[in-house]
Predicted model as a PDB file, atoms N, CA, C, CB and O in Angstrom, pLDDT in the B-factor column:
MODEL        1                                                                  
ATOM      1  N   UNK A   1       0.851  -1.184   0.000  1.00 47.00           N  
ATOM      2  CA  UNK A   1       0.000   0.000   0.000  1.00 47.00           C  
ATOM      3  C   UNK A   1       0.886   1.233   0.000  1.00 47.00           C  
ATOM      4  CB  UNK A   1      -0.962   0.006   1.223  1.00 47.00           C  
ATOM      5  O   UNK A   1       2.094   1.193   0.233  1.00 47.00           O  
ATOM      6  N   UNK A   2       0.260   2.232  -0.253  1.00 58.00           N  
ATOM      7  CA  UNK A   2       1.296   3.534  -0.870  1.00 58.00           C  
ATOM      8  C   UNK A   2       0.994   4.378   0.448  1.00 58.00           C  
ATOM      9  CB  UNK A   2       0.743   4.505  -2.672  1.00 58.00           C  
ATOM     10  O   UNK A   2      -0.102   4.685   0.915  1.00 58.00           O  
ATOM     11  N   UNK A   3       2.492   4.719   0.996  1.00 71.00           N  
ATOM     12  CA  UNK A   3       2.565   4.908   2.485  1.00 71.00           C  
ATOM     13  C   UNK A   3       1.722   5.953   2.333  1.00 71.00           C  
ATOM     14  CB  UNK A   3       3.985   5.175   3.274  1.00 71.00           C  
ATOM     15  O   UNK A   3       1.627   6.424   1.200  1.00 71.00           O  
ATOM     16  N   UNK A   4       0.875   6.584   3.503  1.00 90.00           N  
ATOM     17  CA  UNK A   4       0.262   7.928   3.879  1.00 90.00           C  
ATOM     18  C   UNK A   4      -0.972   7.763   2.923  1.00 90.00           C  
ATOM     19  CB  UNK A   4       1.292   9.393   3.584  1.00 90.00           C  
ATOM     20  O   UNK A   4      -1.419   8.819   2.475  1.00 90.00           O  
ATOM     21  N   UNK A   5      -1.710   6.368   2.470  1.00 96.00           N  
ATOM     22  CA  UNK A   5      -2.687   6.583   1.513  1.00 96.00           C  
ATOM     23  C   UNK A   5      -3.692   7.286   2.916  1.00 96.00           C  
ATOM     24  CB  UNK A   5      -3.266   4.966   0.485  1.00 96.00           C  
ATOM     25  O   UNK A   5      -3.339   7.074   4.076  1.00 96.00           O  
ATOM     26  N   UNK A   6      -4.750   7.989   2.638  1.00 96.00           N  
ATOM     27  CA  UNK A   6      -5.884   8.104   3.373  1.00 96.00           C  
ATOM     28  C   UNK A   6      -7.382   7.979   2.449  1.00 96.00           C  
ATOM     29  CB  UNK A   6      -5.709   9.489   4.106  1.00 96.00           C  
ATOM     30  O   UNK A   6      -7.607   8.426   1.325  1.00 96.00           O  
ATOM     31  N   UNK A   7      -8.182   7.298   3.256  1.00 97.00           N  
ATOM     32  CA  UNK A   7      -9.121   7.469   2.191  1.00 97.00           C  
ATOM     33  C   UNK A   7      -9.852   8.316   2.377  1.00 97.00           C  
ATOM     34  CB  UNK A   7      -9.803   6.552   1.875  1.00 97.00           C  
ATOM     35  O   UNK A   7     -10.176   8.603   3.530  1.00 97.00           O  
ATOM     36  N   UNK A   8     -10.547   9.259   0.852  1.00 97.00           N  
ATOM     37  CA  UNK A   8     -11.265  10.147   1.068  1.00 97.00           C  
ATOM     38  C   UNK A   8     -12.992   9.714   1.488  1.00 97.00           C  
ATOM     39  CB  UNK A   8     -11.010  10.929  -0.112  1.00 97.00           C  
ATOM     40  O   UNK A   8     -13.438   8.625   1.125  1.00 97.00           O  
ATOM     41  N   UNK A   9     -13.849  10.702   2.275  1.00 96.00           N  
ATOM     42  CA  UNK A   9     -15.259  10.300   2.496  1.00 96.00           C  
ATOM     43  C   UNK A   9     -15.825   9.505   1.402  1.00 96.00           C  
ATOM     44  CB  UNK A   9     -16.112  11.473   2.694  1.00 96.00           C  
ATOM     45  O   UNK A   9     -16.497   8.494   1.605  1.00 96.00           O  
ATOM     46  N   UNK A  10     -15.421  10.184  -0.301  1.00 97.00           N  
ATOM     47  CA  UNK A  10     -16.260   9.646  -1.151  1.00 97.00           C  
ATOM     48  C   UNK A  10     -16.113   8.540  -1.504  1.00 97.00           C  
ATOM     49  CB  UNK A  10     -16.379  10.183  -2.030  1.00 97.00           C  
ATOM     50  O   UNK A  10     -16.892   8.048  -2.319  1.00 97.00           O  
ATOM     51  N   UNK A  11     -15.044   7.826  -0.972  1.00 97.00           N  
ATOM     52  CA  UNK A  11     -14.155   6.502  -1.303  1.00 97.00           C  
ATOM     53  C   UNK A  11     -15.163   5.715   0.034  1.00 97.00           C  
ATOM     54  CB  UNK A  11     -11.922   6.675  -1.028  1.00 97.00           C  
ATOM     55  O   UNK A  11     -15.886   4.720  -0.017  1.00 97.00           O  
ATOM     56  N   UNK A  12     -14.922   6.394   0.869  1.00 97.00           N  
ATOM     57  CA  UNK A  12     -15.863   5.275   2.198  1.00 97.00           C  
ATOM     58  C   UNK A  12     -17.228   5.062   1.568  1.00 97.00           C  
ATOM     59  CB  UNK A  12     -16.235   6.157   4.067  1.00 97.00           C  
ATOM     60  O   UNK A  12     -17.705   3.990   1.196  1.00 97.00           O  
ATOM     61  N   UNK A  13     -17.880   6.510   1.504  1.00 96.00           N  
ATOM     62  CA  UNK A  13     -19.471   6.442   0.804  1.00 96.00           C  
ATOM     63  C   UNK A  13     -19.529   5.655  -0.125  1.00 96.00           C  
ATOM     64  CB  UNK A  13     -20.059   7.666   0.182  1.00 96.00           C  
ATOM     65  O   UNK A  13     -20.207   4.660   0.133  1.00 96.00           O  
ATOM     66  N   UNK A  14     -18.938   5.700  -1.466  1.00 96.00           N  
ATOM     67  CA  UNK A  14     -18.993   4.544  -2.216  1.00 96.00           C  
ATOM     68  C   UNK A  14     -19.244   2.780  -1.437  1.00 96.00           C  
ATOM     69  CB  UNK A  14     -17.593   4.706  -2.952  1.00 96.00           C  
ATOM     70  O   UNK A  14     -20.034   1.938  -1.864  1.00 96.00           O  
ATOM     71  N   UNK A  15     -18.363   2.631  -0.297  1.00 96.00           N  
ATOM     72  CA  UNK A  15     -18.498   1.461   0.300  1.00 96.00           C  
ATOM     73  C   UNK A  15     -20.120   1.684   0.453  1.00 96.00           C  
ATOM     74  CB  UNK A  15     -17.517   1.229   1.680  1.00 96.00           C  
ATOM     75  O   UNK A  15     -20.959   1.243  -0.333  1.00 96.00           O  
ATOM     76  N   UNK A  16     -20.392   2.489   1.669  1.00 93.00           N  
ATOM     77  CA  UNK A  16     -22.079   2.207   1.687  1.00 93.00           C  
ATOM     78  C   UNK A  16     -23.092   2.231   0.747  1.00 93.00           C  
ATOM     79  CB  UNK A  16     -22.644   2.968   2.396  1.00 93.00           C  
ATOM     80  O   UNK A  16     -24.167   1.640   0.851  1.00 93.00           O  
ATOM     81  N   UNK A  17     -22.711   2.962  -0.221  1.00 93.00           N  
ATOM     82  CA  UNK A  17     -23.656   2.847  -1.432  1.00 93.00           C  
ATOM     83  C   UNK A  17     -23.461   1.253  -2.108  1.00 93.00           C  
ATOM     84  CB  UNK A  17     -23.217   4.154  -2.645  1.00 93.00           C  
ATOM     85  O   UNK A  17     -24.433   0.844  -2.743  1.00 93.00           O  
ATOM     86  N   UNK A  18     -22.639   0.628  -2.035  1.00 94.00           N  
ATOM     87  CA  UNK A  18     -22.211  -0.903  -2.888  1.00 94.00           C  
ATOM     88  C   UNK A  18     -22.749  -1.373  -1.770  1.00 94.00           C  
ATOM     89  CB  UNK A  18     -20.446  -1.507  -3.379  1.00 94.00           C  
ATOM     90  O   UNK A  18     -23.033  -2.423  -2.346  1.00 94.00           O  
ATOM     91  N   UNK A  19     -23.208  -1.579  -0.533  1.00 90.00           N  
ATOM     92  CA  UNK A  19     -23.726  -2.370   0.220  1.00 90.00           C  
ATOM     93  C   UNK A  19     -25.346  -2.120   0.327  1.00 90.00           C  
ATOM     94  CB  UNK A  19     -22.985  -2.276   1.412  1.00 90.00           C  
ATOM     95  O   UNK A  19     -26.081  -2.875   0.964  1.00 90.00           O  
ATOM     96  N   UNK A  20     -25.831  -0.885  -0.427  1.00 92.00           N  
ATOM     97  CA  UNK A  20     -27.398  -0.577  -0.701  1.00 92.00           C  
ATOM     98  C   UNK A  20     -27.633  -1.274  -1.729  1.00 92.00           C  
ATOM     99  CB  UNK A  20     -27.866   0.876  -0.980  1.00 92.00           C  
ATOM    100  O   UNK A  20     -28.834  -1.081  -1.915  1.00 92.00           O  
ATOM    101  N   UNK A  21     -27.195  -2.107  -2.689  1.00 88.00           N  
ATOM    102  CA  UNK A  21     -27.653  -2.537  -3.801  1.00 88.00           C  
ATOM    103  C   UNK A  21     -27.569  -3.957  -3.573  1.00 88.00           C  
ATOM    104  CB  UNK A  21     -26.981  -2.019  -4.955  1.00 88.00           C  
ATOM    105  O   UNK A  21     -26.683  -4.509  -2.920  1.00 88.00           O  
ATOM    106  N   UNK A  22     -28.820  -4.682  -4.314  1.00 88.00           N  
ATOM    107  CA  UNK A  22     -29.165  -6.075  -4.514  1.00 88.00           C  
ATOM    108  C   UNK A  22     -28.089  -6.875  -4.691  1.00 88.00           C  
ATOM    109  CB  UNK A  22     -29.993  -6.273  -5.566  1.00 88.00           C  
ATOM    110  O   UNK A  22     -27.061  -6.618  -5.318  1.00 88.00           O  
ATOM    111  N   UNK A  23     -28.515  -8.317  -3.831  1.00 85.00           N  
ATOM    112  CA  UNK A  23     -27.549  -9.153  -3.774  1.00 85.00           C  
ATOM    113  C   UNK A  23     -26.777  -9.238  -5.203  1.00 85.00           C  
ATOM    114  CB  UNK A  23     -28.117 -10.412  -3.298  1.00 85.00           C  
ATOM    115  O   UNK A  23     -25.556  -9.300  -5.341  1.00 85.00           O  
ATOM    116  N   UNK A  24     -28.066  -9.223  -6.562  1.00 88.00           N  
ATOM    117  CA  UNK A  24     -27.588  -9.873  -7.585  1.00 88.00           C  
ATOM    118  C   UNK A  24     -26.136  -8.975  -8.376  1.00 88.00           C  
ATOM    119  CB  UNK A  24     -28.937 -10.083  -8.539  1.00 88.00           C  
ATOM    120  O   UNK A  24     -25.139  -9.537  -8.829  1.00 88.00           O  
ATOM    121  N   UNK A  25     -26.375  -7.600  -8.361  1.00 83.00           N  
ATOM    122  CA  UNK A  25     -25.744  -6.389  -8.283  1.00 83.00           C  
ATOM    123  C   UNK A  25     -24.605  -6.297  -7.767  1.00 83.00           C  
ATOM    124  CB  UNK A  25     -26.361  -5.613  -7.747  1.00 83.00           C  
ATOM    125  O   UNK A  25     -23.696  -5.658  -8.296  1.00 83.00           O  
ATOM    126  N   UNK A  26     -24.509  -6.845  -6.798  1.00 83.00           N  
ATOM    127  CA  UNK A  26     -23.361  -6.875  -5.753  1.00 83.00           C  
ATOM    128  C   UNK A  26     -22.758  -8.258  -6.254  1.00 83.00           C  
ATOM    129  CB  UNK A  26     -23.886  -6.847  -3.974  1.00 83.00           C  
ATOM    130  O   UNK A  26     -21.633  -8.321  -5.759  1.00 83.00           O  
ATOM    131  N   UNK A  27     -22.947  -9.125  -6.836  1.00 85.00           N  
ATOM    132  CA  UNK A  27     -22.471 -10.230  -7.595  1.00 85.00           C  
ATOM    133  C   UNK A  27     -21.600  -9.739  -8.677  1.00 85.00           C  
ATOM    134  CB  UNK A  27     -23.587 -11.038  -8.139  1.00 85.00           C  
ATOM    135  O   UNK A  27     -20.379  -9.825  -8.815  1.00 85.00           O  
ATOM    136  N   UNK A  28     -22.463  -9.232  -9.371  1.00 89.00           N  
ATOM    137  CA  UNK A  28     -21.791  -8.082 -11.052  1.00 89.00           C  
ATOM    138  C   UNK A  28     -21.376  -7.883 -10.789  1.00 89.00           C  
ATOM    139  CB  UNK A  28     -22.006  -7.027 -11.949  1.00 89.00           C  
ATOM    140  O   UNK A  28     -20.433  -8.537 -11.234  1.00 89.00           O  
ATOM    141  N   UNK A  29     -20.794  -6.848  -9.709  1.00 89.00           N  
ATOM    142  CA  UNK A  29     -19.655  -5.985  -9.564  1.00 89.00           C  
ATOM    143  C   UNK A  29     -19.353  -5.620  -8.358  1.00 89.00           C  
ATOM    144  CB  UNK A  29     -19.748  -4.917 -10.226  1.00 89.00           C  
ATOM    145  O   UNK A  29     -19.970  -4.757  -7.733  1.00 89.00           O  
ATOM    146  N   UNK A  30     -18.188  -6.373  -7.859  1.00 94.00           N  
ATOM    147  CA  UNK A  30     -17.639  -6.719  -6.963  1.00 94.00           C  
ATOM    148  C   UNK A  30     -17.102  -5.326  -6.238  1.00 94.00           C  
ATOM    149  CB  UNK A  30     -16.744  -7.718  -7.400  1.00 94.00           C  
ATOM    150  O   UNK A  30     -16.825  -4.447  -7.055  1.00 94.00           O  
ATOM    151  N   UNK A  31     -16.972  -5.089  -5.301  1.00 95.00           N  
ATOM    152  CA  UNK A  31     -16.626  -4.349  -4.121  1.00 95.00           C  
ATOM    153  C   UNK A  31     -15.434  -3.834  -4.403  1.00 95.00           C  
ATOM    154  CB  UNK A  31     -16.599  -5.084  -2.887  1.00 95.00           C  
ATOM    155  O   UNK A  31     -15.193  -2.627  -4.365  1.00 95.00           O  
ATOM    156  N   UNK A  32     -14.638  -4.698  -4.695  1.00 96.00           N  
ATOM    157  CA  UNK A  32     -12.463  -4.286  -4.568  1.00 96.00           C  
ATOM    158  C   UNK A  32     -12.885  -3.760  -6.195  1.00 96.00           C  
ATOM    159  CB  UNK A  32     -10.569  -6.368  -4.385  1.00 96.00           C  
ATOM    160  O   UNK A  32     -13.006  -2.597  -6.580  1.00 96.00           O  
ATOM    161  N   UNK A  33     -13.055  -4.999  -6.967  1.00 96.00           N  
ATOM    162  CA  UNK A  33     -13.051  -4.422  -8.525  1.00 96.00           C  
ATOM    163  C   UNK A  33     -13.458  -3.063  -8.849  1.00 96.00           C  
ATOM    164  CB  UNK A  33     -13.954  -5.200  -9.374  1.00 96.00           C  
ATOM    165  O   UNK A  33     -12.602  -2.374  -9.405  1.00 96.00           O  
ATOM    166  N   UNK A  34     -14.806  -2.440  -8.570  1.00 95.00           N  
ATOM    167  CA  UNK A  34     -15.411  -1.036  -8.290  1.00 95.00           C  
ATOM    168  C   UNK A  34     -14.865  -0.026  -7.828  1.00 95.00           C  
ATOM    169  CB  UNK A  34     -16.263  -1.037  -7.576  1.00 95.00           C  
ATOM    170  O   UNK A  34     -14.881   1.113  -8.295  1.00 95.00           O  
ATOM    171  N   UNK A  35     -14.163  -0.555  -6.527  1.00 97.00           N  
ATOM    172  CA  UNK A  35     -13.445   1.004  -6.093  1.00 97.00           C  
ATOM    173  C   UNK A  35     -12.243   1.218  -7.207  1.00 97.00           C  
ATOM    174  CB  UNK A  35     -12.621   1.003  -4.241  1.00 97.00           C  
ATOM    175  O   UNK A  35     -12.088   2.342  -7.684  1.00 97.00           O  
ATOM    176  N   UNK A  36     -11.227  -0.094  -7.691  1.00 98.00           N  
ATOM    177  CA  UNK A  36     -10.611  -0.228  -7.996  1.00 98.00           C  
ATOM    178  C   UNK A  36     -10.298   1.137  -9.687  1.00 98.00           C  
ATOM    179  CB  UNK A  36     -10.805  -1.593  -7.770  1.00 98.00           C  
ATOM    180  O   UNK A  36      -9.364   1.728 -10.228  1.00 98.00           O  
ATOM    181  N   UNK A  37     -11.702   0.984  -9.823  1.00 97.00           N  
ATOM    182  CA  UNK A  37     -12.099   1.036 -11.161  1.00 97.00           C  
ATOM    183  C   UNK A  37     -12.511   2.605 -11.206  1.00 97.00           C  
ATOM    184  CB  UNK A  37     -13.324  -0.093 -11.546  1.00 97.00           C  
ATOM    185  O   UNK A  37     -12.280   3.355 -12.154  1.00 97.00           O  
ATOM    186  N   UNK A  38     -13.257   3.002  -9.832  1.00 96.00           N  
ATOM    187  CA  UNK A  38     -14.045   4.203  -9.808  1.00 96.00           C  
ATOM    188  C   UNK A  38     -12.999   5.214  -9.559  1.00 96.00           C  
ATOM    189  CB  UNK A  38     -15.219   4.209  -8.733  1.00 96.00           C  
ATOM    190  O   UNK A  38     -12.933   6.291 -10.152  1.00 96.00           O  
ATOM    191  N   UNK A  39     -11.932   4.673  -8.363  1.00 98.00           N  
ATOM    192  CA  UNK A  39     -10.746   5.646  -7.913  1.00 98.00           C  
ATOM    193  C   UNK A  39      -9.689   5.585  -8.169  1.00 98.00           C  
ATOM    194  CB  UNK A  39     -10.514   5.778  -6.876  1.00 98.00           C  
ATOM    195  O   UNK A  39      -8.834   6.355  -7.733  1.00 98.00           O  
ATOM    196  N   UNK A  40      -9.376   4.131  -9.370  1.00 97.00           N  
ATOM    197  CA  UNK A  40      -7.827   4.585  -9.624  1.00 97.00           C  
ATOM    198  C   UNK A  40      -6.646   3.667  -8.208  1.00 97.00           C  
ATOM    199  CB  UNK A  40      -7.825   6.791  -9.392  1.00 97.00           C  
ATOM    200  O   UNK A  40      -5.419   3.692  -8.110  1.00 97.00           O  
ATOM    201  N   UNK A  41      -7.640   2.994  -7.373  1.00 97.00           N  
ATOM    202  CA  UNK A  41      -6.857   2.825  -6.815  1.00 97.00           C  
ATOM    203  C   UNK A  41      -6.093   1.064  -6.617  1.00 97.00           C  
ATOM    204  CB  UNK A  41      -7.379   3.523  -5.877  1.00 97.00           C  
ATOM    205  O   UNK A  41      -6.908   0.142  -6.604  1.00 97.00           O  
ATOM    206  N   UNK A  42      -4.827   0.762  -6.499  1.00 97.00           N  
ATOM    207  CA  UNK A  42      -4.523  -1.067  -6.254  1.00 97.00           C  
ATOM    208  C   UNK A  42      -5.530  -1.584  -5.265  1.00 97.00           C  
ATOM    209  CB  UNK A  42      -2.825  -1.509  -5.486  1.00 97.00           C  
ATOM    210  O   UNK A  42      -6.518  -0.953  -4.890  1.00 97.00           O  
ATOM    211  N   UNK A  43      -5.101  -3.088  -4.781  1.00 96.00           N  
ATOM    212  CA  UNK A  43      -6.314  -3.876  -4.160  1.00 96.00           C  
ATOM    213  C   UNK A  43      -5.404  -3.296  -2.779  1.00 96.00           C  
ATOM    214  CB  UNK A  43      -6.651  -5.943  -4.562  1.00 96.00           C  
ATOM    215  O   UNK A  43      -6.405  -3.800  -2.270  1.00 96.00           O  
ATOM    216  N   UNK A  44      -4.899  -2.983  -2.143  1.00 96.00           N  
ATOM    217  CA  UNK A  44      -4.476  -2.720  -0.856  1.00 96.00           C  
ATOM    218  C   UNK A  44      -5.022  -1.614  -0.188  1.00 96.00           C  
ATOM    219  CB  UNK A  44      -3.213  -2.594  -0.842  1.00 96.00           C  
ATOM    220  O   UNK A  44      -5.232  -1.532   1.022  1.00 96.00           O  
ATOM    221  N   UNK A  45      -5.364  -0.282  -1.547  1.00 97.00           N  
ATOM    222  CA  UNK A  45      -5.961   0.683  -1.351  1.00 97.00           C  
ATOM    223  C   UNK A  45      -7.845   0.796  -0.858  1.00 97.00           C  
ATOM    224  CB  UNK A  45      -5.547   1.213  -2.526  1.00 97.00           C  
ATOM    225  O   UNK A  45      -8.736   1.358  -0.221  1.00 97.00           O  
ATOM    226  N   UNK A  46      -7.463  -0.160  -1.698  1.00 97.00           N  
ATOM    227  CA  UNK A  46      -9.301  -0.781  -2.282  1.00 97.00           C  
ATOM    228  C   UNK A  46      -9.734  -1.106  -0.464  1.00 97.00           C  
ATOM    229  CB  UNK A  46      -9.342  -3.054  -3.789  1.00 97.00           C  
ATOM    230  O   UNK A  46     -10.619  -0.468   0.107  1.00 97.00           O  
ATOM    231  N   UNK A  47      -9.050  -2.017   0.100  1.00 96.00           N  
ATOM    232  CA  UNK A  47      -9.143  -2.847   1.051  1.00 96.00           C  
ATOM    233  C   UNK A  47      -9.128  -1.484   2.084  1.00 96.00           C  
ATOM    234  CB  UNK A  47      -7.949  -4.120   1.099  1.00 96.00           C  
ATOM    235  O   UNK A  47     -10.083  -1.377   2.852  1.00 96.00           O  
ATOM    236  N   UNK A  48      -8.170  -0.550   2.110  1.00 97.00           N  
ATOM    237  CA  UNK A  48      -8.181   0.201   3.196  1.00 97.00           C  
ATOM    238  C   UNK A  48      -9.413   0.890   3.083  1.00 97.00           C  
ATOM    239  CB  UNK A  48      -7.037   1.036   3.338  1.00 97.00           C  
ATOM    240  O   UNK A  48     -10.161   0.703   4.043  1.00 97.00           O  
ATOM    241  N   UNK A  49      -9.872   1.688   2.121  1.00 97.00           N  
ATOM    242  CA  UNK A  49     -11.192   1.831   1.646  1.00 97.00           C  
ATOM    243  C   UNK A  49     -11.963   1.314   2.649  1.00 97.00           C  
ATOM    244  CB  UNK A  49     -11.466   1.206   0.373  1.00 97.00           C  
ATOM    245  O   UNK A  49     -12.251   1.945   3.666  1.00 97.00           O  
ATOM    246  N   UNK A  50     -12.414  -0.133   2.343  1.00 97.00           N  
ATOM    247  CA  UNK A  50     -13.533  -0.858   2.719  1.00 97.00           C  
ATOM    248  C   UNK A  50     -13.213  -0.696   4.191  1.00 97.00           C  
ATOM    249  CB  UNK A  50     -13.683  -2.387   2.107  1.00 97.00           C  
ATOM    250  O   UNK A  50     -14.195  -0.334   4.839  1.00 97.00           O  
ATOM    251  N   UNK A  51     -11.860  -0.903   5.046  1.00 96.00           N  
ATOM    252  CA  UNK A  51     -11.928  -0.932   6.552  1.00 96.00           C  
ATOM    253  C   UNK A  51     -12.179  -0.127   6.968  1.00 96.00           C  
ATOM    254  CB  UNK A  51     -11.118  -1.179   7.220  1.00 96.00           C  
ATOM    255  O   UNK A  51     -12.559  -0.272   8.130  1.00 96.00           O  
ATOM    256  N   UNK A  52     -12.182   1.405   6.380  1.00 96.00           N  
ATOM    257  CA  UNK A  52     -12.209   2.769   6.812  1.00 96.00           C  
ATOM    258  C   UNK A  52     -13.833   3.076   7.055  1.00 96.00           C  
ATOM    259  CB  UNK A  52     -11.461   3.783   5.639  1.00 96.00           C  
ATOM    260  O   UNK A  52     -14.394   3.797   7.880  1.00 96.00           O  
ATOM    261  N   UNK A  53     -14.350   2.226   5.992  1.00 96.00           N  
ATOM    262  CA  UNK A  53     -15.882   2.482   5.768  1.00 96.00           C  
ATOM    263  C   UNK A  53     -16.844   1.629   7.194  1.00 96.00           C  
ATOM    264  CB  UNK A  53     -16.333   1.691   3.965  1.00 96.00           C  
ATOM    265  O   UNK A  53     -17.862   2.047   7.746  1.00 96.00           O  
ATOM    266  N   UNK A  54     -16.044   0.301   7.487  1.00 95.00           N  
ATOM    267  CA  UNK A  54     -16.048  -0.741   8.608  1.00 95.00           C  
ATOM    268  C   UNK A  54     -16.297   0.263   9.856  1.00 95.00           C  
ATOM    269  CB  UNK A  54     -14.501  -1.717   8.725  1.00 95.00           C  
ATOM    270  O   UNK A  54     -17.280   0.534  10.545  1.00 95.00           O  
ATOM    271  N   UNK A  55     -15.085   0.644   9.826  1.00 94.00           N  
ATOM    272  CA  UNK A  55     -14.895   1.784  11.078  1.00 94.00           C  
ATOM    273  C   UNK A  55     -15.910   2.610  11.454  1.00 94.00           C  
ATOM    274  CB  UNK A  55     -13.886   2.768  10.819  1.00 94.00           C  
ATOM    275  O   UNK A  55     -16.615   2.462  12.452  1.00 94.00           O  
ATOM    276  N   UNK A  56     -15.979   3.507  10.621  1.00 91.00           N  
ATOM    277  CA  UNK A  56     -17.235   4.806  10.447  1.00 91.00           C  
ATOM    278  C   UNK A  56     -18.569   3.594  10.948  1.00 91.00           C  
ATOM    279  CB  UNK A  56     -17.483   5.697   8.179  1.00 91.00           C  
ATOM    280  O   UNK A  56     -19.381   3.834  11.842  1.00 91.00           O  
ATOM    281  N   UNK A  57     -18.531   2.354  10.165  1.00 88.00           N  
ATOM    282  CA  UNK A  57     -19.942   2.121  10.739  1.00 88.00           C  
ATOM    283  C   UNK A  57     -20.347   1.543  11.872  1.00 88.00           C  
ATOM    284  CB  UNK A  57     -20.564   1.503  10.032  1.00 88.00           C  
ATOM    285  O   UNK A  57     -21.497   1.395  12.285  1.00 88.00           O  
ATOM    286  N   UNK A  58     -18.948   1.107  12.530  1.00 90.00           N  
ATOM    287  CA  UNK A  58     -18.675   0.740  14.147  1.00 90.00           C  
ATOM    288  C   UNK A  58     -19.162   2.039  14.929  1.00 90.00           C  
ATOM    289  CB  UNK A  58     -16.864   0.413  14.541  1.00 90.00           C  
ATOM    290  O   UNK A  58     -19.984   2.043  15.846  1.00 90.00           O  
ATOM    291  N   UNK A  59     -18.497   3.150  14.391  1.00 90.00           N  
ATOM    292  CA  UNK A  59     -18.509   3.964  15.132  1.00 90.00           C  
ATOM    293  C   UNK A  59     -19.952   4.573  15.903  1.00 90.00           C  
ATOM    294  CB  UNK A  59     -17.839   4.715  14.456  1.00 90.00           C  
ATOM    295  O   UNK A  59     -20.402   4.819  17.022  1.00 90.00           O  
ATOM    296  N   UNK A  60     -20.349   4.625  14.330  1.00 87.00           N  
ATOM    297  CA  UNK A  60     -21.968   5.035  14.630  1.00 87.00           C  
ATOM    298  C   UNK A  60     -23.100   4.353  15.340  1.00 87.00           C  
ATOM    299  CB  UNK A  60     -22.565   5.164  13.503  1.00 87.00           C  
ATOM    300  O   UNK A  60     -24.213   4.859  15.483  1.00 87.00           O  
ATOM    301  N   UNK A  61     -22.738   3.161  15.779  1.00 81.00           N  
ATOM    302  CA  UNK A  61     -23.490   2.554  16.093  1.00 81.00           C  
ATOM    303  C   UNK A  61     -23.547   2.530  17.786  1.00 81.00           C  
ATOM    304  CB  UNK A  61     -23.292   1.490  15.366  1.00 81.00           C  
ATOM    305  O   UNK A  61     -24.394   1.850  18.365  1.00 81.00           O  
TER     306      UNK A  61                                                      
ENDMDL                                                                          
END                                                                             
C-alpha cells in the first residue's frame, strides 16, 4: 500500500452505497473491482477503503 494513503469520504461512501444494492448487483460488480475502477486505486488501497468504511460504521453505532 502507498505509504500515507488516506481514504477520502467519497471513497468510504462509495463502500455504503455498494452495500445498498441487490444481492444480484453486488455479484456483477464486486466491491475491490469497483473502487478499484471508480478511484484509480490497487487492491491494498481498495481494502483500506472498505476498513475505513467498517470503522465509520462501528462507530456510529
Amino acid at each position: 500500500m502507498s505509504a500515507g494513503f488516506i481514504p477520502t469520504p467519497e471513497m468510504v461512501d462509495a463502500v455504503s452505497e455498494w452495500h445498498q444494492r441487490q444481492g444480484a448487483e453486488q455479484i456483477r460488480r464486486p466491491l475491490v473491482p469497483t473502487l478499484r475502477a471508480r478511484f484509480g486505486l490497487d487492491n491494498a488501497q481498495a481494502i483500506a477503503v472498505i476498513r475505513a468504511a467498517e470503522l465509520r460504521k462501528a462507530r456510529a453505532v
